[in-house]
N, C-alpha and C positions, 0 to 999 in steps of 0.2 A: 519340086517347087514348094513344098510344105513347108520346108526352113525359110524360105522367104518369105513366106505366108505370117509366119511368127514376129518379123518385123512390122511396127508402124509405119512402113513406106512414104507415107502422107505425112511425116514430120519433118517441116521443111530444115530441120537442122540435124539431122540424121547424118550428114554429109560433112558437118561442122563436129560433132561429136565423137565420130568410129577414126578420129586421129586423137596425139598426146605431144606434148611439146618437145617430146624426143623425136617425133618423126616430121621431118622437115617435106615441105611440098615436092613432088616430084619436078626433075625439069629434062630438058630437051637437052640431046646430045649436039646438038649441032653448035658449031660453034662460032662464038659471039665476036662482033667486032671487040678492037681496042677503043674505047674512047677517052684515055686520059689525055687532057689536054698538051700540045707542046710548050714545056716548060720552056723552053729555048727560043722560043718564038720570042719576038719583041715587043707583041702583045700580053703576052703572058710577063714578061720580064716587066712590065710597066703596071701589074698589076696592084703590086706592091705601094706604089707611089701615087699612083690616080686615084684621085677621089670619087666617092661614090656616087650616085646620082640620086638626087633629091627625094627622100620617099613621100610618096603617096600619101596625104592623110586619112583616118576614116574620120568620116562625120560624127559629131556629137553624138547624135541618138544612134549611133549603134552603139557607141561603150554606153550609155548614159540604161538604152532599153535594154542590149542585152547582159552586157559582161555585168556593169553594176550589179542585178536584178537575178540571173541566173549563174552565169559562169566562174563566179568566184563563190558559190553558194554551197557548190558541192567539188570536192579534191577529187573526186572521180571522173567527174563531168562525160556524160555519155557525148559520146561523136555524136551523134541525132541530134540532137540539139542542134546542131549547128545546120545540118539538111532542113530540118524544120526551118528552122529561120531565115533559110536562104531562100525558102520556098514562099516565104510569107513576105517579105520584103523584095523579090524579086531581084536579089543580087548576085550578082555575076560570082562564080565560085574564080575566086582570083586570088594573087597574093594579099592581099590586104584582110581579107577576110581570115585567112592564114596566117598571116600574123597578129591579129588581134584575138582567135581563137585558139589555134593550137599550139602557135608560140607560147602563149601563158597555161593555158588549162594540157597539155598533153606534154610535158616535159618531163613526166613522171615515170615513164613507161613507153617500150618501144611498140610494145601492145596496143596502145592507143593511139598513136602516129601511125601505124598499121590499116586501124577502123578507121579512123579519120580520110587516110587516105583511099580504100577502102569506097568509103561513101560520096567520096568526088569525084570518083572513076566512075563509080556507077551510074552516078546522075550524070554525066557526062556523055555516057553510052561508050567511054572511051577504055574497058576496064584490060583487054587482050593489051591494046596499045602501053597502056602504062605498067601491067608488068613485064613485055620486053624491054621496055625503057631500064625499067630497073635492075633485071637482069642482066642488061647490057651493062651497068653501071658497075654492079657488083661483079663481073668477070672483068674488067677492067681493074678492078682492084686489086682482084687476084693478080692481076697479070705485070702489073706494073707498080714495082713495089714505091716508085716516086708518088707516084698516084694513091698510092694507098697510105703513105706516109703524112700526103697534103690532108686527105680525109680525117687522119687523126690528129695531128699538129693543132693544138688549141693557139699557139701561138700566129698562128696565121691570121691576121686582123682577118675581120667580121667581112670588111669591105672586098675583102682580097676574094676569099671564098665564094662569095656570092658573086663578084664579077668571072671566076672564073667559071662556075657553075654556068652561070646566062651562056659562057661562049661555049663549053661543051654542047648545052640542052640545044643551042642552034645547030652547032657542029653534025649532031647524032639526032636533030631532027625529033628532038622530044616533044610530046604533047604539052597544053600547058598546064596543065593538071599534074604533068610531073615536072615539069619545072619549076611550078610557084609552089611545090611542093620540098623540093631539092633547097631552093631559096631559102625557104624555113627552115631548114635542117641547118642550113650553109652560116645564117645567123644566127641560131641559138646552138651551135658546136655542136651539132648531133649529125654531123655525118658519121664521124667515127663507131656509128650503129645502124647504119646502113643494113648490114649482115642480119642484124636479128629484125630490123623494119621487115626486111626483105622476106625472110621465112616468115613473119607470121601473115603476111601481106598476101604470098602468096596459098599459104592455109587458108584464107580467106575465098580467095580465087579458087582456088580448088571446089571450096563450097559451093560457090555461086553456080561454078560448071556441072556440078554433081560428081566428082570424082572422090576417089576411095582409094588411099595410096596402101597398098601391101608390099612388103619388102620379103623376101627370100633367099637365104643363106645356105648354099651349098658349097661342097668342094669342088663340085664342076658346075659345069652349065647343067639345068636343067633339058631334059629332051623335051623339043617339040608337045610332044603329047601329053607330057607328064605338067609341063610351062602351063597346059591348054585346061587340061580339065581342071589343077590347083584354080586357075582364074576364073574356071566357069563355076566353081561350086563356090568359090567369094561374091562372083556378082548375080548367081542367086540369092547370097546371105542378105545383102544389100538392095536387091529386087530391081526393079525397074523402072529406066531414070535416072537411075546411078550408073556410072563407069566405072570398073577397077585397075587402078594403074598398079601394073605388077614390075616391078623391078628385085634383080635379081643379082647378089653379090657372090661371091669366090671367098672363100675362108679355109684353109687347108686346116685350120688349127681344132675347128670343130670333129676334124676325122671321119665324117660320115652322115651320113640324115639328111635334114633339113631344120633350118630355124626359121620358125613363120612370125612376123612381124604385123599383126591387122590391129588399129584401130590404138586401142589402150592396154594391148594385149599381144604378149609374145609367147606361140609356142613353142615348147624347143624338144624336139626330137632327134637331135645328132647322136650321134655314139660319143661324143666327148660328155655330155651329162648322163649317156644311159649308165656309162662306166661308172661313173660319180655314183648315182641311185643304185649300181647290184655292191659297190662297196659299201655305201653305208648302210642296203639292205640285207648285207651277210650272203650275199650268194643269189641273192633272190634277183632272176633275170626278166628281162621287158625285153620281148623280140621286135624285132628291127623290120621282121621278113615282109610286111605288108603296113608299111607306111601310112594308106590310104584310110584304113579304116580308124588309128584313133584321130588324123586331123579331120575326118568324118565327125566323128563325135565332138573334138575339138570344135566347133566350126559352129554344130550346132548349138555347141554350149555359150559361144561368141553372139551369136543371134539372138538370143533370148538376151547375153548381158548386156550386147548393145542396144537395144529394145528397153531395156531399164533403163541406160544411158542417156539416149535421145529420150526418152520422156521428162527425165529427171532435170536436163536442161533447160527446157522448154519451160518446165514447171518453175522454175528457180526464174527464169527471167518475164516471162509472162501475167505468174500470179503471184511471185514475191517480189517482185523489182528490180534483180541484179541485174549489173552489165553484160555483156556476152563474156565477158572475160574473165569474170566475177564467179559466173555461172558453171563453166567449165571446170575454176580451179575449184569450187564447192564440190561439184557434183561428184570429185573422187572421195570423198569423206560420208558421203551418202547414196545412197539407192533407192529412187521412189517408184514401188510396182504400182501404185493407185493414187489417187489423189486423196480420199477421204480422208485417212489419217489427218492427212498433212493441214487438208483443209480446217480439220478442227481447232488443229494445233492456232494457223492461221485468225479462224475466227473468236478464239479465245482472248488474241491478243487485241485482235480489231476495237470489241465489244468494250475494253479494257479503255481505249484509247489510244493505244500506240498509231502513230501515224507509221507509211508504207518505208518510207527509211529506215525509220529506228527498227522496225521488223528487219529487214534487210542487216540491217549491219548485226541482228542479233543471229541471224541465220549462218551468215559469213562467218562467224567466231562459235558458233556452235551451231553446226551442219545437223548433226544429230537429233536435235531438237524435232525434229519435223518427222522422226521415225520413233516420238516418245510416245508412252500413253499418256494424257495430260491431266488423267482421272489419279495418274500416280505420281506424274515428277512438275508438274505444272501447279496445277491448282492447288494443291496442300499450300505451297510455298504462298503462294497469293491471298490465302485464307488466313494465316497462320498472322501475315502480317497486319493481312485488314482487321483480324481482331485484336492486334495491339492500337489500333484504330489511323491505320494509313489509309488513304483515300486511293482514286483509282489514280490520280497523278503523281500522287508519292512513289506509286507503284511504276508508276510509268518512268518517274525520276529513278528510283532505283535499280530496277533490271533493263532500263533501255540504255544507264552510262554502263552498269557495268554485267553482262549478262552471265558471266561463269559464274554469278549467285547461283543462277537454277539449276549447274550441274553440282550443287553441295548437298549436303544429303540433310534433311527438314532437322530429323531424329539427333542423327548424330554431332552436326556443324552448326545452323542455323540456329535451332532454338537452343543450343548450352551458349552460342559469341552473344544472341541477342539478349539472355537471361543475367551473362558476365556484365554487361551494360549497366542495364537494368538496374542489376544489384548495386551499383558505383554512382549512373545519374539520379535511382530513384524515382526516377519518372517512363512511361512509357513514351509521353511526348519528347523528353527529353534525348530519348535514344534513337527513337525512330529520328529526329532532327542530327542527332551527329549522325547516320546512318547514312542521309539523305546528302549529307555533303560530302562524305566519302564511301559510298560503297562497299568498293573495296577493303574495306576494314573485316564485313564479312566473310572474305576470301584467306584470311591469314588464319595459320595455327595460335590461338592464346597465349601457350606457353611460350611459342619461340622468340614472338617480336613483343605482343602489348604488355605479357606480363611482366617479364623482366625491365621494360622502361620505367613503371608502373613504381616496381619494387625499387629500380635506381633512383627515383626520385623520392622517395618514403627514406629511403635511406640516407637522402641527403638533406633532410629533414625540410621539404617542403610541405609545405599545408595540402592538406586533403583539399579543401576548397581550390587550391591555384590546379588541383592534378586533375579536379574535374573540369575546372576550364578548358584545360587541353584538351581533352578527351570530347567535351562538350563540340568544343567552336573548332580544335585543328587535329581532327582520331587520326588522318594522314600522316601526321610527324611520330605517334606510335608506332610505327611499322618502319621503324628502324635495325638497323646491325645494334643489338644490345653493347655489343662493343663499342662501335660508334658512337651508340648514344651514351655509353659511359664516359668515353671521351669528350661529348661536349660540354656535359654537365662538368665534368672538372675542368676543362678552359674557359664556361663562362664562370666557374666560382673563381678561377685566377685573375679572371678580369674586375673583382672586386664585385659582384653581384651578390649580394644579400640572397638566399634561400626561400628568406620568409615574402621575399615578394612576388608579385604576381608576372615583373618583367624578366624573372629569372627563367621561369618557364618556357616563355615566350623566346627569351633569346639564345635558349636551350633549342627548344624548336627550330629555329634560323638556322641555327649555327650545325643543327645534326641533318640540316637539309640541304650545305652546300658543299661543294668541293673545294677543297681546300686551293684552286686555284682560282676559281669562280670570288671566293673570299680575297686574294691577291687582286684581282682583278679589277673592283669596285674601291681596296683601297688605296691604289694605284689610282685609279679615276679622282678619287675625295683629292688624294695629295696634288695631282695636278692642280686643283683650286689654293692651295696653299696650308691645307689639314696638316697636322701632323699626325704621328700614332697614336699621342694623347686624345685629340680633336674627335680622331675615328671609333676611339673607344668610349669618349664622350656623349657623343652621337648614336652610338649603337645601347648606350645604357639607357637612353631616354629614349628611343624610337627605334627598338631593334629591327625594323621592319627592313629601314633606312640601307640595310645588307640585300633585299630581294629586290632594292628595285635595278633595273636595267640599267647596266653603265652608256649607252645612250642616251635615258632618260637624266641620268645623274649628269653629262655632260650639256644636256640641253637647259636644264632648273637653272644648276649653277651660272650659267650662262646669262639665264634671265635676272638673276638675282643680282648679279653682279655685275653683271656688263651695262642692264638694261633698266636697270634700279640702280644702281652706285653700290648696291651696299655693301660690306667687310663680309668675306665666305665664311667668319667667324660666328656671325650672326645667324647663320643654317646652322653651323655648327652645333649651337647651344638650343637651337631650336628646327630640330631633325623631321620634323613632322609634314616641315613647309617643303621637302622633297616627294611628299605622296601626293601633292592636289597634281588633276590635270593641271598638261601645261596650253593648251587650245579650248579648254571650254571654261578654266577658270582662272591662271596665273594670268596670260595674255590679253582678255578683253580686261581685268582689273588692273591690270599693270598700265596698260596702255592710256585706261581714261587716269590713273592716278598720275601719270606723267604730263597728260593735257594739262590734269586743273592744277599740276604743281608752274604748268608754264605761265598757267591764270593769276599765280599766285594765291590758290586758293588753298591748297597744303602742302605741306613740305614734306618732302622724302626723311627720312632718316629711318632706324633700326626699327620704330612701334609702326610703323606702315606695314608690316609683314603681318599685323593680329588683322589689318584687314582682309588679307587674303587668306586667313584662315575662316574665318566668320560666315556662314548661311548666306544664302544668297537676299532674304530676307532683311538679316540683319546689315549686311550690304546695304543695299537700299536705303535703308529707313535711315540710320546713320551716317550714311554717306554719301547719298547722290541727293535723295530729297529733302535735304537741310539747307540746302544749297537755293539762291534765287534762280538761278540758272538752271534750275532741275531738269524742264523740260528738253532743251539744248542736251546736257548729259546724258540724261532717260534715252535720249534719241541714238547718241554715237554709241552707248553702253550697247544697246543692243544687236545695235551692226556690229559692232566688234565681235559681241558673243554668237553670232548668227555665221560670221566666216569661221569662228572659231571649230562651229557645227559642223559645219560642210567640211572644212580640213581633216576635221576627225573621221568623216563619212568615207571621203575619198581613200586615208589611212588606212582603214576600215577594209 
């Protein structure tokens, strides 16, 4: 019992840990009904054609409390969340709740339809019942390749799936927990993942149970005895409390041994690799003759690493904040034997400001971080910046968007990109500011991307002035293919752009940031208004911006301008700029009061009405609502208008 003794036993995720996403949950040899549905039936046959039955709404204040508020807050969104608030509002875990939470926040991942489900089983006390359910579901699929066809066919309306779903779940007596479960899947096209729901679902389950799945690969059956003690010195490794589920394959192809499969960890002892190891070791042989004694040592070597393992996850989700999921795939990239390290690393950042997120996502993208010394790879870097005089939020702006700053070396990276700066803005302020808007600027080689744009543009005889603008307000668009960017500099000087000005840059910029179908795309959009090449080339010399923005947005402006204004799409044309105001917080409540007071007869629409919607919201006002006798009345509607305009956005949002 000494190697048992070496594990944290008391780590209630030990059990979640000593498996890897290769080894799928053990299951039961017995075998499963069929439950695909009869296609042939005449209920089935009319699935097609019936319409579906009225759903269910949720109340206001759950979207309003929760989804608003949290669930759209984070792309991760932990399952918990949602037990939490079923807990606090005393709502029935049903389909509704299901569809308002995992329908939107777990379509990402079948890992998380997994937890989710998962965590309804359990509060349910229903967790055995819902993975035979699912099992049964899944041998079904196998079995019946109609059945397994319907699962994947996206073309099978929403309503079809899910009316077929209810009659099975009655059929095979499902819980409802797997039903209104299935139902989600059935409308958001996610059955055809059934399969990997299923394995991690039941990894899950295994945890809960305390089971510890080992696999074993022989050319024969193991004997009795040999089956007995391999299992007994695994669920010593694993201690007490835990079960070892030992299952055992057939492989003739390994010729001999044994290959032991535990946890994150495969030994492999066959004679098909010892062969491999005396050839590549010249002769040098590894006897076979007594098995027992290196998966002995094996075993205990396994102990101690799982012992790292279940700490490490535990630590990652507890005291850094990741998901369980999170947790797992970090923890193969690092190894925590203590906490202290880590904790300082931790508290360096706390102290800093970093809220528990931004640590978290800095940890997920470098694991490693947390087995640093921070007297050597941490704090230099944070030093080195504060005395070009960034603050602890600059600091926080910088290494929390982009964190593979802190894996670049102070000496060699950081201080010659921040000094090349330097030496171009002339200011410290000025570079720590382009710094702070792109990061990642620090992350590139000089010579390959910034210098060479740098020098293409010297070349093409732009002003020093417009090149630090670039650099200043968009360092992003340096970190181009030097090619590319040679190429756009020469398509914006064919387009007739002067050098010496400052929009040459800019539309240098654009033009080396999009693809060239992305470019097709928007003037494609323009011409459906009636632009021609001319028009679009016209527009992009006077507001090159006029190329980023969204051909939705581009379709909705125009829209407003000319549908909803009268005016000629010639008039954007010449004046490109009136495609960047919002169109809900400022085109819409302006448009709409200048259409009232033109019904008042109080102004007239034509082409100089567009300088109002360019104009401050200030100058608005003062000029054009309170000149007016009728101010008050206007004052009034102006800002309902702009108040739904808010909310529209919010909801967008």
């Amino acid at each position: 019992m000494a190697m048992a003794g070496r594990l944290r036993s008391g780590l209630p995720l030990l059990n979640r840990v000593l498996r890897s996403d290769s080894l799928s949950a053990s299951r039961s040899a017995v075998q499963r009904s069929v439950l695909c549905p009869a296609f042939t039936s005449e209920a089935s046959k009319n699935f097609a054609t019936s319409s579906g039955q009225k759903e269910e709404k949720v109340k206001d204040f759950v979207w309003e409390r929760y989804c608003k508020t949290s669930a759209l807050w984070y792309v991760w969104f932990s399952a918990a969340y949602i037990e939490t608030y079923v807990a606090m509002e005393e709502i029935k875990w049903d389909r509704i709740v299901w569809e308002r939470y995992c329908a939107t926040c777990f379509v990402w991942g079948s890992g998380n339809y997994a937890s989710a489900l998962y965590l309804a089983a359990k509060k349910a006390n229903v967790l055995d019942k819902v993975e035979s359910d699912i099992l049964d579901l899944v041998e079904a699929s196998k079995r019946s390749p109609t059945f397994s066809q319907f699962t994947k066919d996206l073309s099978v309306p929403s309503e079809t799936r899910v009316k077929a779903i209810n009659e099975i779940s009655a059929q095979a007596k499902f819980s409802d927990v797997t039903k209104n479960f299935l139902v989600v899947l059935a409308e958001n096209g996610r059955l055809r993942n059934i399969d990997s729901i299923a394995k991690r679902f039941s990894e899950l389950t295994m945890a809960d149970k305390g089971e510890v799945k080992a696999i074993v690969t022989s050319v024969i059956p193991l004997p009795p005895e040999e089956e007995k003690e391999l299992k007994e010195t695994l669920q010593e490794i694993i201690g007490k409390g835990k079960k070892v589920k030992l299952e055992q394959k057939i492989d003739p192809s390994i010729l001999g041994g044994l290959v032991v499969e535990f946890g994150q960890k495969v030994f492999d002892m066959s004679i098909k690799t010892r062969a491999k190891q005396m050839e590549r070791r010249n002769g040098y042989s590894i006897t076979a003759q007594n098995p027992s004694i290196p998966l002995s040592s094996f075993l205990r070597y396994l102990s101690s690493d799982a012992n790292q393992l279940s700490f490490t996850v535990s630590y990652l989700i507890n005291t850094c904040g990741l998901s369980p999921e999170s947790a797992l795939s970090t923890s193969k990239y690092c190894r925590l034997k203590t906490p202290e390290k880590s904790d300082l690393v931790l508290s360096i950042f706390k102290n800093l400001g970093f809220k528990k997120h931004q640590i978290s996502y800095i940890i997920v993208r470098w694991p490693l971080m947390l087995l640093s010394k921070p007297e050597r790879t941490i704090i230099p870097k944070f030093e080195f910046f504060r005395s070009k005089g960034a603050s602890n939020s600059d600091l926080v702006r910088i290494f929390g968007c982009c964190p593979w700053v802190l894996k670049r070396s102070l000496e060699k990276h950081l201080v010659p990109s921040f000094n090349f700066f330097r030496d171009l803005l002339k200011s410290d302020e000025k570079t720590l500011a382009a710094i702070k808007r792109c990061p990642s600027i620090l992350l590139r080689r000089l010579e390959d991307q910034v210098i060479p744009a740098i020098d293409i543009l010297r070349e093409n005889g732009v002003p020093e002035a417009n090149i630090l603008h670039l650099i200043h307000y968009h360092p992003l668009k340096l970190q181009t293919n030097p090619d590319k960017f040679k190429k756009a500099v020469d398509e914006v000087r064919e387009m007739g752009f002067r050098p010496s000005k400052l929009h040459f840059v800019i539309a240098v910029m654009v033009l080396a940031g999009l693809r060239k179908s992305k470019w097709e795309s928007k003037v494609d959009a323009y011409k459906r208004w009636g632009w021609s090449n001319e028009d679009v080339i016209t527009a992009f010399g006077k507001y090159p911006f006029c190329m980023t923005i969204s051909k939705d947005k581009i379709m909705a402006v125009m829209d407003f301008y000319v549908n909803k204004l009268g005016l000629d799409s010639s008039v954007i044309a010449n004046r490109p700029v009136l495609l960047s105001l919002s169109l809900k917080k400022r085109l819409v409540p302006r448009g709409s009061l200048i259409q009232f007071m033109s019904s008042k007869g109080l102004v007239k629409i034509d082409s100089h009405i567009t300088v109002l919607c360019e104009r401050p919201e200030k100058f608005f006002m003062e000029k054009f609502v309170n000149r007016y006798k009728e101010a008050p009345q206007l004052l009034k509607l102006y800002n309902e208008l702009k108040q739904q305009g808010e909310q529209q956005q919010e909801i967008k949002g």
